[in-house]
N, C-alpha and C positions, 0 to 999 in steps of 0.2 A: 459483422458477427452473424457464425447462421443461426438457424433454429436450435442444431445440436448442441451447440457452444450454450444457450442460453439455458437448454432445460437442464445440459447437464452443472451449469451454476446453481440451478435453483434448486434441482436434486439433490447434490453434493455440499452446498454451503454450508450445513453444519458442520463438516472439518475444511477449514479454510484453506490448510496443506494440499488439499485434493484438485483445488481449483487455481492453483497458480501458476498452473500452464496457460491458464485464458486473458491471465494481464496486460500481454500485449493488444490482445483483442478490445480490451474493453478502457484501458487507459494509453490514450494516446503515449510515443517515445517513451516506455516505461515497458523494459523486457520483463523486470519481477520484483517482488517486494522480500524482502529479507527480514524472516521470522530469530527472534532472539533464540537462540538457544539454550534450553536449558531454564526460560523461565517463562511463566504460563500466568494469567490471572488467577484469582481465586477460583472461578468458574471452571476450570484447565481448558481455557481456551489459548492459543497462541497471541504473542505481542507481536506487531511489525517494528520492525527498527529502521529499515531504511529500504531505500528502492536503486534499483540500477537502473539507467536510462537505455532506453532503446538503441542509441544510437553513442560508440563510443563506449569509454567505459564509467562514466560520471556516474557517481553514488550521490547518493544525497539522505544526512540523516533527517526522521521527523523529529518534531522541536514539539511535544512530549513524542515517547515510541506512541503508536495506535493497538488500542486493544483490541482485538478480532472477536468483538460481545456482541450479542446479538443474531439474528436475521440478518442473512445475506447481504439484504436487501439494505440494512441497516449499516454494516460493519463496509460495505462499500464506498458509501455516504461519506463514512465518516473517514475514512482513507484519502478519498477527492479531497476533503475538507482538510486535513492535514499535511496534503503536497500545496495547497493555496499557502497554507499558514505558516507552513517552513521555509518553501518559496521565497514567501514573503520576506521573512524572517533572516535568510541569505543576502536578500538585495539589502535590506536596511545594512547589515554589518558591513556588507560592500560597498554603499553611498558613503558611508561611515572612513573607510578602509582611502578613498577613494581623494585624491593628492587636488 
């Protein structure tokens, strides 16, 4: 990621929408995250619902939506932290699924 990529996250991060062209950059096989439509936190900040995979066309929902609350810096965090936990959350149903 360059320099410009990062100031203009840090710049922009108060509306989340502004920076979703830089997901590929900053989260590995992950082309963008898909903001719910149409419903917002109290804060009116945007929900993530799910993400598209870089490569291919594989969706994957988060297992809750991620709120986009917070600092950048924060609401980023907590995105990584909810591809682990959904991730996760896929394989068990599939160990589950699994003959």
């Amino acid at each position: 990621m360059a320099e410009a990529d990062l100031l203009d996250i840090l710049s922009n991060g108060g509306v989340p929408e502004t920076i979703l062209h830089h997901t590929p950059k900053v989260y590995l096989c992950t082309r963008t995250f898909v903001l719910k439509e149409g419903e917002r936190t109290p804060s009116d900040r945007p929900i993530a619902d799910h993400l598209v995979a870089g490569v291919g066309k594989e969706i994957m929902y988060f297992e809750p939506p991620v709120p986009l609350e917070g600092k950048v810096e924060i609401y980023m965090q907590t995105l990584l932290d909810a591809i682990k936990v959904s991730l996760f959350e896929n394989l068990k149903r599939s160990l589950a699924r699994y003959v």
